[in-house]
LUMLUMDREN-33934 format. One line per 2 residues: number of its first residue (from 1); their letters; for each residue x, y, z of N, C-alpha, C, O. Coordinates in steps of 0.2 Angstrom, whole numbers, m for minus. Last residue first. Layout:
<sites>
NUM> a> X,Y,Z,X,Y,Z,X,Y,Z,X,Y,Z ~ ...
</sites>
This chain:
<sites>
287> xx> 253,111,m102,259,112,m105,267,108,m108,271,111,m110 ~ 239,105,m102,243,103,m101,249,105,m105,250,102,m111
285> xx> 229,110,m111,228,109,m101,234,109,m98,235,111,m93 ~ 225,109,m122,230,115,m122,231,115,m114,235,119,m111
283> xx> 217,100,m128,213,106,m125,218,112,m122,216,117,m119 ~ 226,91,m132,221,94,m137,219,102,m134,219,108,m137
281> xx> 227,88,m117,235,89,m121,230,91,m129,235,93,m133 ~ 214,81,m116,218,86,m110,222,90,m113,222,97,m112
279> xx> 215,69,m126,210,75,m124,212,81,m122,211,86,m125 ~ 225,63,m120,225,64,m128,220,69,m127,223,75,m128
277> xx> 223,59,m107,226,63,m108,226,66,m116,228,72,m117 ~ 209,50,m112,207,57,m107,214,60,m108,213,64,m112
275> xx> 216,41,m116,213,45,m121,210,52,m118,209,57,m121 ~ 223,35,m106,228,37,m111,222,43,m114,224,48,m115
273> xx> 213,33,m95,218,37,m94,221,39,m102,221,46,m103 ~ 205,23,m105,201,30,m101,208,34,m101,209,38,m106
271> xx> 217,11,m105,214,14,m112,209,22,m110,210,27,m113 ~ 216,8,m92,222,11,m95,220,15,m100,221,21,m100
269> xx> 202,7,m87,205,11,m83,213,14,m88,215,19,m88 ~ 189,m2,m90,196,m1,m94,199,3,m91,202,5,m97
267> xx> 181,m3,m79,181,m9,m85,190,m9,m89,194,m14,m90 ~ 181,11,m74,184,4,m72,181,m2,m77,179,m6,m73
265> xx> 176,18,m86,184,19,m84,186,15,m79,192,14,m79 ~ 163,13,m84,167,13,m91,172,14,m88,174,8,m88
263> xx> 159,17,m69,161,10,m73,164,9,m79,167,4,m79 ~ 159,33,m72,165,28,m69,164,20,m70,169,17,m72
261> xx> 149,31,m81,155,35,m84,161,32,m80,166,29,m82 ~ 137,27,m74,141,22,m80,148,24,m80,152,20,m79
259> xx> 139,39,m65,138,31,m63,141,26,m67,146,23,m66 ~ 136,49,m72,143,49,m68,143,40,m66,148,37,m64
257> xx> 121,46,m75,126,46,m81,135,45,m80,139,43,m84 ~ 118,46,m63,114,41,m65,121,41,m71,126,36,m71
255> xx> 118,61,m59,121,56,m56,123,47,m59,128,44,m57 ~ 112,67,m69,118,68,m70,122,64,m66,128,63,m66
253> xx> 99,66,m65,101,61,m73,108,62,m68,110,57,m64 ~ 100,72,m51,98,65,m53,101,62,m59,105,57,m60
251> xx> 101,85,m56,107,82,m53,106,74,m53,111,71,m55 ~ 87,88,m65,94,88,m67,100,83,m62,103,78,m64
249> xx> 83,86,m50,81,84,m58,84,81,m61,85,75,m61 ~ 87,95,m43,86,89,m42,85,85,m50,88,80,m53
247> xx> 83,110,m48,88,105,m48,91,100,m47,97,99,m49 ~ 66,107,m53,71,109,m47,76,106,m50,75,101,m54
245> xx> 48,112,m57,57,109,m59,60,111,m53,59,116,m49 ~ 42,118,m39,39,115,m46,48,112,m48,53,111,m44
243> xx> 38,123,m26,46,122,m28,45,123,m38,48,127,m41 ~ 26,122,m25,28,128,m23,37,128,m27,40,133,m30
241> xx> 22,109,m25,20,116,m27,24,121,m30,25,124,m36 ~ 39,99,m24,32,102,m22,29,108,m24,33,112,m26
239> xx> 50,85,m29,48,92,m30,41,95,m26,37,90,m26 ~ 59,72,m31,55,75,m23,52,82,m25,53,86,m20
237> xx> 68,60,m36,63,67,m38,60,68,m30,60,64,m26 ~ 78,49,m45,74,53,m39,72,57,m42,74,60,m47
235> xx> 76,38,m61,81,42,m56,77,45,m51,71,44,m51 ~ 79,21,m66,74,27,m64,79,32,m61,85,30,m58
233> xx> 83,16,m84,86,19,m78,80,23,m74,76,28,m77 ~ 78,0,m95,75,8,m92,79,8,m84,79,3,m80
231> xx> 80,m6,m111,81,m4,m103,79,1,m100,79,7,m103 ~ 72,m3,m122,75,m8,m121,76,m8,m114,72,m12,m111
229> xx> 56,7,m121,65,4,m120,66,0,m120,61,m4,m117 ~ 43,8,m118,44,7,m125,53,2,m126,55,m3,m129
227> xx> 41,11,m106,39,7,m108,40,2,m116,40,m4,m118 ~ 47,24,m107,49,18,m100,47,12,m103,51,8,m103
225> xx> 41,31,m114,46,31,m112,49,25,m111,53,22,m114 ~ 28,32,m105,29,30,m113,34,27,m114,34,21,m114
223> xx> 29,26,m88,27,32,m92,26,30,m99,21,26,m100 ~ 30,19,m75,25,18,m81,24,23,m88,19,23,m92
221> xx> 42,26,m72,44,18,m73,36,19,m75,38,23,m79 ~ 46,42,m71,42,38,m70,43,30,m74,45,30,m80
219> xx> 59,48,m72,57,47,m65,51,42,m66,51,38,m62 ~ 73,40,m84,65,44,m83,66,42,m74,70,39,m71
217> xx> 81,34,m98,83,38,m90,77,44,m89,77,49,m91 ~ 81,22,m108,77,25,m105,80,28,m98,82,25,m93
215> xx> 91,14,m122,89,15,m116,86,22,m114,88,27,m117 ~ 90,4,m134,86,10,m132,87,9,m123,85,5,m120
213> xx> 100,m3,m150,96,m3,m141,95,2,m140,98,7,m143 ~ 93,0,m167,97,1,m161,94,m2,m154,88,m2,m153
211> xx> 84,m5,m177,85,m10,m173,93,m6,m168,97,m10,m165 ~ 75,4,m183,82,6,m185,88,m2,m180,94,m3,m180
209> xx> 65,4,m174,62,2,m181,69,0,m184,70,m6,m186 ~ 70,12,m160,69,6,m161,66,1,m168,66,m6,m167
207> xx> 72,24,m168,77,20,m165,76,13,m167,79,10,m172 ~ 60,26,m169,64,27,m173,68,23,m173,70,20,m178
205> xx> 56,29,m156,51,24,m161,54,22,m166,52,18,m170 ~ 62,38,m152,63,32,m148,62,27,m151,64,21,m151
203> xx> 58,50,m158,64,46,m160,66,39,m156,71,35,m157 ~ 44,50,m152,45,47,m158,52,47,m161,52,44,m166
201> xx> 48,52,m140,43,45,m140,43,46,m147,43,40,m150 ~ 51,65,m138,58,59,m136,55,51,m138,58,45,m138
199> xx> 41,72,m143,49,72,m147,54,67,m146,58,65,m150 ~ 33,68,m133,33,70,m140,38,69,m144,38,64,m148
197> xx> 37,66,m117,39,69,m122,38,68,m130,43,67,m133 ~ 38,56,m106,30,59,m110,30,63,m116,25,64,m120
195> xx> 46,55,m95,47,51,m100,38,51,m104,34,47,m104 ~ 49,66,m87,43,61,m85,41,56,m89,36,53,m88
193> xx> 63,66,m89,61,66,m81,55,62,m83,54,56,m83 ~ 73,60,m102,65,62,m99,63,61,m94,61,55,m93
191> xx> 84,52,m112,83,56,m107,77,61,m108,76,65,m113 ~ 89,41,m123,86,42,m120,83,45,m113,81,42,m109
189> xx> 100,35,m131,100,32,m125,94,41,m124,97,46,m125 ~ 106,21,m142,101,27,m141,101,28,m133,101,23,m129
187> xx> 120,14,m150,115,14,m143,110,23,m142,112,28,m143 ~ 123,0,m163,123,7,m159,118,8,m154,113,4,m153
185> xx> 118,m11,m167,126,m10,m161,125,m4,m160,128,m2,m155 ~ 108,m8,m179,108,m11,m173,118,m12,m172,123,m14,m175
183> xx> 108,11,m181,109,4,m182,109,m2,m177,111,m1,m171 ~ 102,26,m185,106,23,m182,106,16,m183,102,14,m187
181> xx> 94,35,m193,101,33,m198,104,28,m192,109,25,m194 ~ 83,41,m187,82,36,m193,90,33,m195,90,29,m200
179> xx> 89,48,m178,88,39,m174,84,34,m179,82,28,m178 ~ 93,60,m184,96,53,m184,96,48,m181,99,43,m182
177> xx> 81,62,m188,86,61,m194,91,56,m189,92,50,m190 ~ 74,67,m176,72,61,m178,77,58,m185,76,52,m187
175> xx> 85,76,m171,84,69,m166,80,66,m173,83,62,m176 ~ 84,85,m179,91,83,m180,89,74,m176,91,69,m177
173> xx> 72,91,m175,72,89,m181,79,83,m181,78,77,m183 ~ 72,93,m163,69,88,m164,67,86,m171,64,81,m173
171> xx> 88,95,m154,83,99,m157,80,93,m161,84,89,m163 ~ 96,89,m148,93,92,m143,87,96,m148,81,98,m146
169> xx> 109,77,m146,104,77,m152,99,80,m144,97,77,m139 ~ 126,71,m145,121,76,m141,116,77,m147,118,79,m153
167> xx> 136,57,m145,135,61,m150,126,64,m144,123,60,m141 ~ 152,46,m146,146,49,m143,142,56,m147,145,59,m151
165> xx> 162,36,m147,160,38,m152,152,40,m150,147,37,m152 ~ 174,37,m132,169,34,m134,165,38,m142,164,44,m141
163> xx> 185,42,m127,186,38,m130,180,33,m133,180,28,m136 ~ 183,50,m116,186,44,m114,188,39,m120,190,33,m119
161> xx> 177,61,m121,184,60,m118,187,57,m117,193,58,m117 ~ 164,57,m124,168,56,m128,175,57,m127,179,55,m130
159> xx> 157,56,m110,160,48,m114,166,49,m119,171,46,m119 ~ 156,68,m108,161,61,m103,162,59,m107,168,59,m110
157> xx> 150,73,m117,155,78,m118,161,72,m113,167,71,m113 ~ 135,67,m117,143,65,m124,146,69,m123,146,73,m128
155> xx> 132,71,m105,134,63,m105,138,63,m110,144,60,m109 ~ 129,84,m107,134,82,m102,136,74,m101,140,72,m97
153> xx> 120,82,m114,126,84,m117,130,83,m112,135,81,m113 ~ 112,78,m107,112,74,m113,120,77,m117,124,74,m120
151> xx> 107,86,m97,111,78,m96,115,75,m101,119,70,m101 ~ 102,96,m106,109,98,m102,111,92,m101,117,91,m103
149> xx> 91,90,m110,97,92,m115,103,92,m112,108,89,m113 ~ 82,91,m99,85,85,m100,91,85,m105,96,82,m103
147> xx> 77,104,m99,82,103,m93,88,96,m97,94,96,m97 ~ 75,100,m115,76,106,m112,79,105,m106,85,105,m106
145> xx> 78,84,m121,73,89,m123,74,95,m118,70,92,m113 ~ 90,73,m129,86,77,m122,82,81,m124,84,84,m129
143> xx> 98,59,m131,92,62,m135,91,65,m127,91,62,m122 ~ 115,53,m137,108,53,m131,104,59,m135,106,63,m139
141> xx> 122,39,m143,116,46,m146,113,46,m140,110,41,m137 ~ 136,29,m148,131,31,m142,127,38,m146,130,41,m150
139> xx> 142,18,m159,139,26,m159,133,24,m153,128,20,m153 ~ 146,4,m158,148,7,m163,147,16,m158,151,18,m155
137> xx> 149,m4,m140,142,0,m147,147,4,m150,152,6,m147 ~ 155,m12,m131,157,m12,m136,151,m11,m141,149,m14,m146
135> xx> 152,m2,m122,159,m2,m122,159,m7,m127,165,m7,m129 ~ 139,m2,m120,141,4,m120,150,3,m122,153,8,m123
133> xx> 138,m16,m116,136,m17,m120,136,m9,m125,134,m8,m131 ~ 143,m13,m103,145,m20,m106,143,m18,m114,147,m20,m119
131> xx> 134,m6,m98,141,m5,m98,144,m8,m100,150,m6,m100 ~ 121,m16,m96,121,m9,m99,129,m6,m99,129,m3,m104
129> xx> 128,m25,m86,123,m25,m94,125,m19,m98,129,m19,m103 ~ 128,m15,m75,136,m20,m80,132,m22,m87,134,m20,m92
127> xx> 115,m13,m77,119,m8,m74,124,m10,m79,124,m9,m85 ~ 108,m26,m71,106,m22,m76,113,m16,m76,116,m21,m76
125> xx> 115,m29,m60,118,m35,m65,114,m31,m71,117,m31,m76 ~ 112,m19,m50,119,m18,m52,119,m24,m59,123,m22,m63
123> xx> 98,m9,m50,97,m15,m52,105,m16,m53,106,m12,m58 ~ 92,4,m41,96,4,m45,98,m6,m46,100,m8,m40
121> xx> 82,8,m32,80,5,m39,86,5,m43,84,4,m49 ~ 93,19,m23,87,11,m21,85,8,m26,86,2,m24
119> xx> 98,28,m31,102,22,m30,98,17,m28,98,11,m30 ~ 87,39,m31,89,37,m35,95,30,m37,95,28,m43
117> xx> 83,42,m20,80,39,m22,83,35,m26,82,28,m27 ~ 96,48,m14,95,41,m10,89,37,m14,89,31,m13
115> xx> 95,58,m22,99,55,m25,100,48,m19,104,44,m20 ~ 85,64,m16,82,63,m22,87,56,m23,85,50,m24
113> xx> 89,68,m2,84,63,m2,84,60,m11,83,54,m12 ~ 100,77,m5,101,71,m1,96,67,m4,98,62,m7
111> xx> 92,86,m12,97,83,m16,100,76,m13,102,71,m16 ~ 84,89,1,83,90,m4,87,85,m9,84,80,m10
109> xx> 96,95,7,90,90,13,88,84,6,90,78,5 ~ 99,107,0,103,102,3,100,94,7,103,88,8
107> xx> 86,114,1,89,114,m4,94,105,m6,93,101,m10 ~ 87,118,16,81,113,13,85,110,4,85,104,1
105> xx> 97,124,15,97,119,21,92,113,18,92,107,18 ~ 91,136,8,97,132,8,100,125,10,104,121,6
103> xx> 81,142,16,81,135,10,86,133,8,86,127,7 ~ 87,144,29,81,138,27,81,135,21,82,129,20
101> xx> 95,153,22,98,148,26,94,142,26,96,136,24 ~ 84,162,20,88,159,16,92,155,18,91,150,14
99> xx> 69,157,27,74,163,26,78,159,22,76,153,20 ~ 51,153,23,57,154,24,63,157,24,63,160,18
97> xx> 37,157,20,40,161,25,49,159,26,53,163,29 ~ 34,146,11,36,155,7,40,159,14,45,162,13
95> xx> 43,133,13,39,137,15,40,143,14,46,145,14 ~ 47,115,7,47,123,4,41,126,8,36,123,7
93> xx> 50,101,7,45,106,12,47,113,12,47,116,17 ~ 60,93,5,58,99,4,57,103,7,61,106,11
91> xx> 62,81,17,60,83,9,63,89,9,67,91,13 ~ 60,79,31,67,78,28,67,76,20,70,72,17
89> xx> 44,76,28,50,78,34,55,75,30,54,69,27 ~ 31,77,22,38,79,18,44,79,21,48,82,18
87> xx> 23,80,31,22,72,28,28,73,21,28,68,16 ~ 24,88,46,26,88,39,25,83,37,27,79,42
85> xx> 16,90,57,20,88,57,21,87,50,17,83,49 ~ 7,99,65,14,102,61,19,97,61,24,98,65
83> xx> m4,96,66,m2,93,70,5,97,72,9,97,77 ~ m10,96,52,m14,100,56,m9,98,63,m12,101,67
81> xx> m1,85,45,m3,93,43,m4,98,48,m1,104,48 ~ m7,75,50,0,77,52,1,82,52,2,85,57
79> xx> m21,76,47,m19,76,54,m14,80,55,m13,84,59 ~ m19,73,33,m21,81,34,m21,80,43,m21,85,46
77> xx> m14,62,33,m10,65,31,m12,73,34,m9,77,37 ~ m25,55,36,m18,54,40,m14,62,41,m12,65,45
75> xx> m35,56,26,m36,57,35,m29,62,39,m28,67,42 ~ m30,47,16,m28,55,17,m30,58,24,m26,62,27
73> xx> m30,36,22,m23,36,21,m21,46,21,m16,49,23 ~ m43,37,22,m42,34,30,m35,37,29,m32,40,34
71> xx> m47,36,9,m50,39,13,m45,41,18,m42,46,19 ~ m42,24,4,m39,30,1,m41,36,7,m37,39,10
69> xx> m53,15,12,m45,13,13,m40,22,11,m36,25,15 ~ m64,18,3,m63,20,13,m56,19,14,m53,23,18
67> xx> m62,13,m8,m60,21,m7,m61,23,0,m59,28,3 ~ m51,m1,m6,m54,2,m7,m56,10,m7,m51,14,m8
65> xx> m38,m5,m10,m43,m9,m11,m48,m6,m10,m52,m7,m14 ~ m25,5,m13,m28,8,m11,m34,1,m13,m36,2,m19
63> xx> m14,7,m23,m11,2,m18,m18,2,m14,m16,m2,m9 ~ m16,18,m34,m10,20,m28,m11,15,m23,m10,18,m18
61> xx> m25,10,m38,m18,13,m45,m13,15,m39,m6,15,m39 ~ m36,9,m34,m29,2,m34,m26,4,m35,m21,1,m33
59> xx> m39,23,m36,m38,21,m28,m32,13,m29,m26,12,m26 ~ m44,23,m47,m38,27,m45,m35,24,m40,m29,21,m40
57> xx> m52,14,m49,m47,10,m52,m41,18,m49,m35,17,m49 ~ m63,22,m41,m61,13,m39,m55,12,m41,m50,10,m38
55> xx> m65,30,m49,m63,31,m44,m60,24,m40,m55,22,m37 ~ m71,25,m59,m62,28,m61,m62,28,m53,m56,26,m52
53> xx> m85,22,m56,m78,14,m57,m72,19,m59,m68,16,m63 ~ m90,32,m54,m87,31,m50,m81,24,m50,m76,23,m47
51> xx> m83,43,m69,m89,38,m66,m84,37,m58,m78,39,m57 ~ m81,65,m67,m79,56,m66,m82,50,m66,m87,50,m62
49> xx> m81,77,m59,m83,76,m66,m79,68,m69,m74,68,m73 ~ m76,77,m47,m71,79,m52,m74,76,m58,m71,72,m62
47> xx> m90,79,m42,m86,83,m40,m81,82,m46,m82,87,m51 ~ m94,65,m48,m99,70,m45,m93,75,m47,m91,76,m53
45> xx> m84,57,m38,m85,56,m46,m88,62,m45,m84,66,m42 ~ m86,62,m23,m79,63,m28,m82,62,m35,m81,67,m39
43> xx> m97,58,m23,m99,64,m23,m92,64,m27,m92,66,m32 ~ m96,43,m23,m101,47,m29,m103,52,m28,m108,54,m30
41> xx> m90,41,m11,m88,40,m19,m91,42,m22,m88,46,m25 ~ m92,57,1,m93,48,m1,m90,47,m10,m89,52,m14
39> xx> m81,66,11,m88,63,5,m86,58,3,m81,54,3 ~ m71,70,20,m77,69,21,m83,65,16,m88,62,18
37> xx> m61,69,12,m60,66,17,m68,63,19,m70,58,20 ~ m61,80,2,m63,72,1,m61,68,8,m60,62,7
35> xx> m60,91,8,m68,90,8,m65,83,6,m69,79,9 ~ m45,90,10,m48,91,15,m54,88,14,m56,84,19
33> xx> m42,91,m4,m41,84,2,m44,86,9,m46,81,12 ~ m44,99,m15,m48,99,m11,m48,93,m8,m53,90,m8
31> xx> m32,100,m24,m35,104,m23,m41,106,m18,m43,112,m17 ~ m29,86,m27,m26,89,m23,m27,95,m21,m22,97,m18
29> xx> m42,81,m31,m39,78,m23,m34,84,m20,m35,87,m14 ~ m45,86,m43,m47,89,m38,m45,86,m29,m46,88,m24
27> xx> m30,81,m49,m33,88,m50,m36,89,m44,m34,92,m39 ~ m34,65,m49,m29,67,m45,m28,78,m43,m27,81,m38
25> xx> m45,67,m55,m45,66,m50,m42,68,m45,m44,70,m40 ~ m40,70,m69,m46,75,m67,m48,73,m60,m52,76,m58
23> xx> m31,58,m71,m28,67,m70,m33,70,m69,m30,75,m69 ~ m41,49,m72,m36,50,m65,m32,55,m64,m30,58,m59
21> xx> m47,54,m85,m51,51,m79,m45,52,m72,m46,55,m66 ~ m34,50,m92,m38,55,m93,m42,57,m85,m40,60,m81
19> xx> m24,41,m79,m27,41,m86,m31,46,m87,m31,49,m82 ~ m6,44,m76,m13,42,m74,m18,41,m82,m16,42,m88
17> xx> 6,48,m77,6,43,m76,m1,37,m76,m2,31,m76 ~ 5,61,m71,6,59,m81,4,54,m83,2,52,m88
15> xx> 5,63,m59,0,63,m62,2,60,m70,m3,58,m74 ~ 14,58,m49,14,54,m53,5,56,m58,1,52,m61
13> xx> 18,68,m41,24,65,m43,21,62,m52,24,62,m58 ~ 3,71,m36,5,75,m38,12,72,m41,13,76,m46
11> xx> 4,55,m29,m4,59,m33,0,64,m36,m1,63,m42 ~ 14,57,m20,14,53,m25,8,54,m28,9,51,m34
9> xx> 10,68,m10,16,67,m14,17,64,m21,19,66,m26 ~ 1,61,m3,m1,67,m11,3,68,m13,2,71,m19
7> xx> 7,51,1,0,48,m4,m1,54,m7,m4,55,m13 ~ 16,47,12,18,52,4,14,52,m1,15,53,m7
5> xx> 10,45,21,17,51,24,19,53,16,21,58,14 ~ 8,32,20,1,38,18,6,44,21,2,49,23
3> xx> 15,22,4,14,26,12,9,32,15,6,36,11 ~ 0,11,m2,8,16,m2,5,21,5,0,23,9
1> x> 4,m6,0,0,0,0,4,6,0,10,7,1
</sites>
């Protein structure tokens, strides 16, 4: 069941991930948890313009057997609330009245928590798979679309240092040209916090016709994205209201990608060193 310390956490983390009907639910829940605490199923349908069988299948979708059970879990939550005791402790928990220092501190709380999310799902025999099979692909392509870009080039400016035939695709003409030109031994590799992206789901489709492997680096494991890959990397998130993108985000891909980057240079550590100094001694670093 999921935790009732994070049930609007995760209703608000995970709306893309819902259906038509579950994002008009998830909308009014979290806009009005308080009154749904009180009303019955067929005022919430009623309320977010819903049948009541969406209401049922919301409720399973967060672990929830019945809508008395979903009830009981938001209860909780607006108690803690009411109690001060944050159902975000040791999150965020962005307060407008905060001083700098606060958020600072929260900032830091913050990056702690996303990047502990981010290693608990991490799978190691998927992981060596995936670095196994990045060390012997003709052409890595990572694909990102706005925060995401940044990971994405910051992925082919590592690898390519080290010696890898890497390449950055952020405008969405250039992404669908070339994940029509890739091949199978090349690697697509796919960045999207909520893996929903338009741009990123049809070069991915592209890819995948072109028989390259496809990997996926998303927050949501149901998303498009996610579903479509060959493999899929999840990474943390913790954002709120008031916070909305955060650098968390970003820091997450980019942990995720520092991850392979030093497994690649322990696989091969000689061959890294020599071609990172070829690079170094190009870029004039070294007199």
């Amino acid at each position: 069941m999921t935790s009732t310390k994070s049930l609007l956490k995760d209703i608000q983390k995970n709306q893309e991930t819902f259906t038509k009907s579950g994002r008009k639910l998830a909308e009014y829940i979290l806009l009005h948890s308080d009154d749904v605490i009180t009303i019955s199923i067929s005022d919430l349908a009623l309320n977010a313009n819903v049948g009541e069988a969406s209401v049922t299948r919301f409720c399973r979708q967060l672990g929830f057997h019945r809508f008395q059970d979903f009830k009981t879990a938001l209860a909780v939550d607006a108690t803690q609330q009411e109690h001060g005791i944050d159902p975000n402790l040791g999150s965020f928990a962005l307060s407008i009245t905060d001083d700098v220092i606060d958020v600072a501190s929260k900032l830091k709380n913050n990056l702690n928590t996303i990047l502990n999310d981010t290693i608990t799902p991490i799978k190691p025999n998927e992981i060596k798979l995936l670095v196994d099979k990045i060390t012997r692909c003709r052409d890595i392509c990572f694909f990102g679309i706005g925060s995401s870009g940044i990971a994405a080039n910051y992925a082919y400016t590592k690898l390519m240092r080290i010696g890898l035939k890497a390449e950055s695709l952020h405008n969405n003409h250039m992404m669908y040209i070339r994940a029509s030109l890739l091949n199978k031994g090349d690697i697509a590799f796919f960045i999207s916090h909520k893996g929903e992206s338009q741009e990123i789901i049809k070069s991915l489709s592209l890819a995948k016709k072109e028989g390259a492997t496809t990997i996926a680096l998303t927050h949501c494991h149901q998303s498009t994205v996610a579903k479509m890959a060959d493999h899929v990397l999840i990474t943390g998130d913790d954002q709120t209201f008031i916070q909305g993108d955060s650098i968390g985000t970003v820091i997450s891909q980019l942990f995720m990608i520092d991850l392979i980057y030093t497994l690649l240079i322990q696989r091969e550590p000689k061959k890294a060193q020599y071609v990172k100094m070829k690079t170094i001694k190009a870029l004039g670093e070294l007199s």
